[in-house]
C-alpha positions as CSV (number, residue, x, y, z in Angstrom):
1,X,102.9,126.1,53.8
2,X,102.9,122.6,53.6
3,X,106.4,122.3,54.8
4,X,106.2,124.3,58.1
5,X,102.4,122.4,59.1
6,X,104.6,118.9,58.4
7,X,106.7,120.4,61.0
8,X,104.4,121.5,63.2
9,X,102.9,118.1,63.4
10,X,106.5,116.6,63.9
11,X,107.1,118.8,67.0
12,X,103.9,118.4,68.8
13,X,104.4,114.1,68.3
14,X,107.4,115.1,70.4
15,X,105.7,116.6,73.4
16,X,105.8,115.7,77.2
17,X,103.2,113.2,77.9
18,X,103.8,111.5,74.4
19,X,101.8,108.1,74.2
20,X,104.2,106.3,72.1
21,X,106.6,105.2,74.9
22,X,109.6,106.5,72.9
23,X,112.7,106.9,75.0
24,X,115.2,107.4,72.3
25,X,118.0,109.8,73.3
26,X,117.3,109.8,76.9
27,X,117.4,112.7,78.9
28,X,114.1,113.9,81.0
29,X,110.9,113.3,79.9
30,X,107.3,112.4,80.9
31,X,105.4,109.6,78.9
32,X,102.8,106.6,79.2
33,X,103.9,103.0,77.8
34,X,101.8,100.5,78.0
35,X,104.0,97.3,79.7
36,X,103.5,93.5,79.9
37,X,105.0,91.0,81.9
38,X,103.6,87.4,82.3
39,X,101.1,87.8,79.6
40,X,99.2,90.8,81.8
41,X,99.7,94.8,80.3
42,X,99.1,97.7,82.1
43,X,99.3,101.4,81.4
44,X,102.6,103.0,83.1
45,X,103.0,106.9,83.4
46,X,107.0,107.4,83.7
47,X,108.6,110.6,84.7
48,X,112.4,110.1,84.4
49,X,115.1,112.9,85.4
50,X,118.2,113.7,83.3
51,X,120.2,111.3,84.9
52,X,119.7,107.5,83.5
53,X,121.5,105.7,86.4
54,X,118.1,106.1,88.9
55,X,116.6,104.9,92.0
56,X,112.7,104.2,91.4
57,X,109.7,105.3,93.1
58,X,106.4,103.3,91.8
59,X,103.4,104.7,93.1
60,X,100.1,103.1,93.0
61,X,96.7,105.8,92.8
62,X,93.6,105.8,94.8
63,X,90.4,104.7,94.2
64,X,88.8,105.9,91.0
65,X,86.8,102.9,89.9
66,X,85.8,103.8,86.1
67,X,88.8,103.2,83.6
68,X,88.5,106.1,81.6
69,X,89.3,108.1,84.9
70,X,92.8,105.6,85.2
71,X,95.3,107.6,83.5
72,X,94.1,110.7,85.0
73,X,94.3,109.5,88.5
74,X,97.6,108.0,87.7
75,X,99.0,111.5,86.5
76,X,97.5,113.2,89.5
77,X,99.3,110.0,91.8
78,X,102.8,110.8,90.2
79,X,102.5,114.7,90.6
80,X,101.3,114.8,94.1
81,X,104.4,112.5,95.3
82,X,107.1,114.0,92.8
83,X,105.6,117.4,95.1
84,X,106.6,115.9,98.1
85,X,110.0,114.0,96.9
86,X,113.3,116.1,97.6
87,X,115.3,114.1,95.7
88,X,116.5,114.7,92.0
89,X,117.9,111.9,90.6
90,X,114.8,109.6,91.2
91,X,112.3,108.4,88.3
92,X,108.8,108.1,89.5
93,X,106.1,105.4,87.8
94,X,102.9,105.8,88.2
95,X,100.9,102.4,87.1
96,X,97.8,103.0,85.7
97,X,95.7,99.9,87.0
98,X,92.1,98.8,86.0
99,X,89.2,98.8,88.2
100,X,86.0,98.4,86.3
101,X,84.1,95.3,86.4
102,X,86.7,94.2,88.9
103,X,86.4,92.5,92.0
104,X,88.5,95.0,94.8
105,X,91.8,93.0,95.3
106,X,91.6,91.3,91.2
107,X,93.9,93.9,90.3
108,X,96.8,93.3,92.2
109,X,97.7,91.3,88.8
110,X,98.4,94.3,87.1
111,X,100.5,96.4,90.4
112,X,102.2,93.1,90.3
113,X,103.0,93.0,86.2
114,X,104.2,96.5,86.7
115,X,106.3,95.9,89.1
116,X,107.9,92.8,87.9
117,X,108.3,94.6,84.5
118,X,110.3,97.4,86.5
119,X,112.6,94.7,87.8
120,X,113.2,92.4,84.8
121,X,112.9,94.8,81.6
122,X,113.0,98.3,82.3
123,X,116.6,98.8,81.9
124,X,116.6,97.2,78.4
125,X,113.5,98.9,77.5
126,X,114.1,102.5,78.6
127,X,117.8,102.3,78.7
128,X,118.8,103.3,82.3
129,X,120.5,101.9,85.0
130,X,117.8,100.9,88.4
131,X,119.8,101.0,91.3
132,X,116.6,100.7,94.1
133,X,112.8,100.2,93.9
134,X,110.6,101.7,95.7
135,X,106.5,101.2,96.2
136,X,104.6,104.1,97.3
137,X,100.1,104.2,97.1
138,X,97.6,106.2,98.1
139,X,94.5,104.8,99.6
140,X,93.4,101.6,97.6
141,X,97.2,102.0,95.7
142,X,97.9,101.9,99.5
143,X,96.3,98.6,99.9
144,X,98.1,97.8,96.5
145,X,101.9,98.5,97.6
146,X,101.0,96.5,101.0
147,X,100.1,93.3,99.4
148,X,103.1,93.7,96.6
149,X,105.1,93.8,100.1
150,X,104.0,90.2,101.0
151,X,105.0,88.8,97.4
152,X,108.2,90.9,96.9
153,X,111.0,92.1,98.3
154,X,111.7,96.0,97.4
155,X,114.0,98.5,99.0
156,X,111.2,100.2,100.9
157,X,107.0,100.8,101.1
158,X,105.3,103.7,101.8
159,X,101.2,103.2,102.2
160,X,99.2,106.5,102.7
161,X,96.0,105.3,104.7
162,X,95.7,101.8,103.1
163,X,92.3,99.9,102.9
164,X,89.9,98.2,102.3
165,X,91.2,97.5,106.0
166,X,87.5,95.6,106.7
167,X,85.3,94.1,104.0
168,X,83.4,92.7,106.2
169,X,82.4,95.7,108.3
170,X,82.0,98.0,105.4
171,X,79.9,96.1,103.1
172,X,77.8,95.1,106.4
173,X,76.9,98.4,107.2
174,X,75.8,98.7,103.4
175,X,73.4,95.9,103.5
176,X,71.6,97.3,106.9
177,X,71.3,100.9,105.2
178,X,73.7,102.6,107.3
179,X,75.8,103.3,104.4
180,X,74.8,104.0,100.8
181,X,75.4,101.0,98.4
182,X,78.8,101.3,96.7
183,X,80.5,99.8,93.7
184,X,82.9,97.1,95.9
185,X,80.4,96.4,98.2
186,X,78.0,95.1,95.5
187,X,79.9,93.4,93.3
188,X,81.0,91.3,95.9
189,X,77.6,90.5,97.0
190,X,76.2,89.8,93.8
191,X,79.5,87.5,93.5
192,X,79.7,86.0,97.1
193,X,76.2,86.4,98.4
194,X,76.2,88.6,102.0
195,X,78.5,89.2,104.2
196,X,76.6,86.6,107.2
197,X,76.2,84.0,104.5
198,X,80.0,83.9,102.8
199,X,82.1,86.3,105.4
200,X,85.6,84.1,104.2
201,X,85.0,85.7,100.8
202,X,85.3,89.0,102.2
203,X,87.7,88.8,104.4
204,X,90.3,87.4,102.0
205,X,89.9,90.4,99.9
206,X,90.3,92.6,103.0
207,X,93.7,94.5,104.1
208,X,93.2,92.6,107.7
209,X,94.4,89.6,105.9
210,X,97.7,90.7,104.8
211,X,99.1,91.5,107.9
212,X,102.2,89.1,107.6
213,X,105.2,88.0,105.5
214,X,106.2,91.7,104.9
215,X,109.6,91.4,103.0
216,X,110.7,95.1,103.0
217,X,110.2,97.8,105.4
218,X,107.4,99.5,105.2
219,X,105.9,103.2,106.5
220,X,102.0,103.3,107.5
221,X,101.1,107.0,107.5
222,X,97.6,107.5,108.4
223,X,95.7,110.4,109.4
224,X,93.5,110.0,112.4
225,X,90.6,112.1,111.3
226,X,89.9,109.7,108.3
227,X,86.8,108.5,107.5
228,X,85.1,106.2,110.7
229,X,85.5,103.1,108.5
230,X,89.1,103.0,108.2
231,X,89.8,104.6,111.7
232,X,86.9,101.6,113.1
233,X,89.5,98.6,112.2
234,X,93.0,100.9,112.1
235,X,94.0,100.3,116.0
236,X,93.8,96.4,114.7
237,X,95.2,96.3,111.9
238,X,98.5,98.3,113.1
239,X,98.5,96.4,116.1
240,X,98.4,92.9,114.2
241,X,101.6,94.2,112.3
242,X,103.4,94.7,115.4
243,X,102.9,91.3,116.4
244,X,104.2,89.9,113.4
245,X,106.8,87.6,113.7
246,X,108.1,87.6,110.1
247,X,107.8,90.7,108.8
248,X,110.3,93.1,108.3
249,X,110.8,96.8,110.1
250,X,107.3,98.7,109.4
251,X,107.0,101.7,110.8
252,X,103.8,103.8,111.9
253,X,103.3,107.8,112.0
254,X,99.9,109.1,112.7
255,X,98.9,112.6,112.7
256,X,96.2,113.6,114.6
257,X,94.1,116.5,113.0
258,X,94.7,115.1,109.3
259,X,92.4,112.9,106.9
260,X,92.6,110.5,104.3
261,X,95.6,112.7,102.8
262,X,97.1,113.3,105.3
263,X,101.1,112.2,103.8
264,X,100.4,115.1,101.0
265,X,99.3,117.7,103.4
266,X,101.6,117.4,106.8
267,X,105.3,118.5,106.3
268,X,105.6,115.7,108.9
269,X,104.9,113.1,107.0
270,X,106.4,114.6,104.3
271,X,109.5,114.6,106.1
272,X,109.3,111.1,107.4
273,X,108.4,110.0,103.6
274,X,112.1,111.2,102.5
275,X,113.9,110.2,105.5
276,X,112.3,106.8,104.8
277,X,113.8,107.0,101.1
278,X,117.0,108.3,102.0
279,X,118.1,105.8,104.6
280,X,117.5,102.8,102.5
């Protein structure tokens, strides 16, 4: 009896999902490592094919705000893009970053530690072969991906409805009532002050402010039915990345009749997500 619950115990360690980051033998399989690069960790949810010579989609979650909700989030991320990926061969990583006790924008540290871990010491420490990098996000992962797009260069970007677009109008609508107080909003006020008395503050947090030095190409996908505060500053956000003068290719596909999901819930943007991945 002994024996065989020993054994038991031994094959569950070995189950999909396994926290202990062991990729010994290779092959598929699903699991969360924990990963560090320039002295900053973060929680990584890998789902590799058979293959081990792989392209690489990172994808960044949406807004969850509590930490114990991360991993979840970050599991739900990687399953609704591996449902709209029709490729095989690709390994998707889904990075588990903080938000609690966070100001909004802090934790592009940790997208960035991922991502720099992915490019420097993956290969040794999974034992594959990366052949291309791509960034994917959802909503805040959105604004994530966008910013890692002005700091480094990947083989392509895919940002569902992006934001914080506005700081500045959002949290102001907050302070005159119109909106109910939120976490981002009042952190940032009780770390700034208002958003008449320190407007800078906000603004340098908001996605309007990375609108330039894109160094891949880059699909927007927004759905125009999305909430009034991202659709109030969209028209000027997408127009100030048309203007830009350094940026590389981005490209724009908005579906009317579509919210904030709209890339997981039109087969046209679904279609335009793979075409993007497949001609780079």
């Amino acid at each position: 009896m002994r024996l065989i619950l020993i054994l038991l115990i031994a094959i569950a360690s070995c189950g999909e999902g396994s926290l202990s980051g062991d990729t010994s033998g290779n092959g598929a399989y699903r699991i969360t490592k924990t990963v560090t690069y320039g002295g900053v960790s973060v929680d990584v949810v890998i789902d590799k094919p058979e293959n081990d010579n792989v392209d690489v989609l990172m994808v960044y979650h949406g807004t969850v705000w509590f930490d114990d909700k991360i991993l979840e989030a970050a599991n739900n991320a990687l399953d609704g893009f591996k449902r709209i990926i029709d490729l095989d061969d690709i390994m998707v990583a889904s990075v588990a970053y903080p938000e609690e006790n966070l100001l909004i924008g802090d934790n592009i540290a940790h997208a960035e530690a991922a991502l720099l871990w992915m490019m420097n010491r993956a290969e040794n420490e999974l034992d594959i072969i990366i052949n291309k990098i791509f960034l994917a996000g959802h909503s805040q992962g959105g604004y994530l991906v966008s910013r890692l797009n002005t700091m480094h260069e990947t083989h392509g970007v895919i940002a569902n409805a992006p934001g914080p677009l506005n700081l500045i109008y959002r949290c102001q609508l907050e302070e005159e009532g119109r909106l109910p107080a939120g976490i981002a909003c009042t952190s940032l006020r009780n770390a700034y002050g208002t958003t008449a008395s320190n407007s800078d503050a906000y603004f340098a947090r908001s996605l309007l402010n990375f609108t330039d030095g894109f160094l891949g190409e880059i699909l927007f996908v927004q759905g125009l039915d999305d909430s009034p505060i991202q659709m109030y500053s969209w028209p000027v956000f997408s127009r100030q990345i048309r203007d830009c003068t350094d940026c590389r290719e981005a490209h724009f596909l908005d579906l009317p009749g579509y919210g904030h999901n709209a890339l997981f819930q039109s087969s046209e943007a679904a279609e335009a997500f793979n075409q993007f991945l497949n001609g780079r």
